[in-house]
N, C-alpha and C positions, 0 to 999 in steps of 0.2 A: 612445459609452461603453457602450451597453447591450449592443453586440456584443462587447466586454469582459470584461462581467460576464459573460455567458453561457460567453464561451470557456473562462475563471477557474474555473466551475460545469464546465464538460462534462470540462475538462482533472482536476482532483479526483473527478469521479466514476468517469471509465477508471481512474484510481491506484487508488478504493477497490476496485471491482468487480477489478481484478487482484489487489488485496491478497487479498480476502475467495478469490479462486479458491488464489493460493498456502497460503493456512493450511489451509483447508480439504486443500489437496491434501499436505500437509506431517501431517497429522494423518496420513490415509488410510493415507501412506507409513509412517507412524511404526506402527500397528495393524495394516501387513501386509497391507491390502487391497489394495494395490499395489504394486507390486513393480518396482523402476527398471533393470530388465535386462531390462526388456521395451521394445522400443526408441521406441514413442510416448509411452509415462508419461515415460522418461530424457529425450526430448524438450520436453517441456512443462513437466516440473519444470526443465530446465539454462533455457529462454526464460525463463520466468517469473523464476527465481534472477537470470537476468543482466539482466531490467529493474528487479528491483527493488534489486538491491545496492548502487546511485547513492543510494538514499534510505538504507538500512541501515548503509551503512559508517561516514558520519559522526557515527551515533548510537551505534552501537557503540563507538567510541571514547571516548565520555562516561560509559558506565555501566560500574557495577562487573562482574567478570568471577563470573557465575553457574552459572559450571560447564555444564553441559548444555542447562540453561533459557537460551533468547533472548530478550529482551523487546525490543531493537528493532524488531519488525514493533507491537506493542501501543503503542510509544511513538509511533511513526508513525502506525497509526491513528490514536489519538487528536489526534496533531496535526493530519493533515487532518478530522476532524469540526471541531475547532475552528477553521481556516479557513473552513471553509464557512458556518459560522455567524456568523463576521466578515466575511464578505463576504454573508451576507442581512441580517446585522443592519446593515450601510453600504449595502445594495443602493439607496437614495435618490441619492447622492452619484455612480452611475454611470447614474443615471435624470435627475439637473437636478434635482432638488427641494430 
């Protein structure tokens, strides 16, 4: 079970660390410091876009329509912080204790 809990933990940390690159890079694009007609940004923004849109889509569906502003990547984050910390705060239960 502890190799479980690990996979559980390692699998949520590639999501956040992808997350954190997309927003990050969605800013960038947004203030002009990169520019998506240059063909390795259009590359790494379309990758990124299409692993994360499996998480995005079904959230989007849920909230109100905010015009410009997306908060499903924020409601997601948040949701994976709060796995994480449900899965340290059970981490006994995948140890035998």
């Amino acid at each position: 079970m502890t190799t479980l809990f690990q996979a559980l933990m390692l699998i949520l940390d590639v999501i956040w660390f992808v997350m954190i690159a997309h927003i990050i890079m969605s800013w960038l694009i947004n203030f002009q410091v990169l520019n998506l007609r240059q063909p390795l940004v259009w590359q790494l923004w379309n990758g990124l876009s299409r692993l994360l849109e499996p998480l995005y889509a079904p959230v989007r569906r849920f909230l109100p329509n905010t015009g410009g502003l997306d908060l499903a990547p924020l409601v997601v984050f948040i949701a994976i912080i709060i796995l994480k910390q449900l899965l340290i705060n059970n981490a006994g239960a995948f140890y035998g204790y």
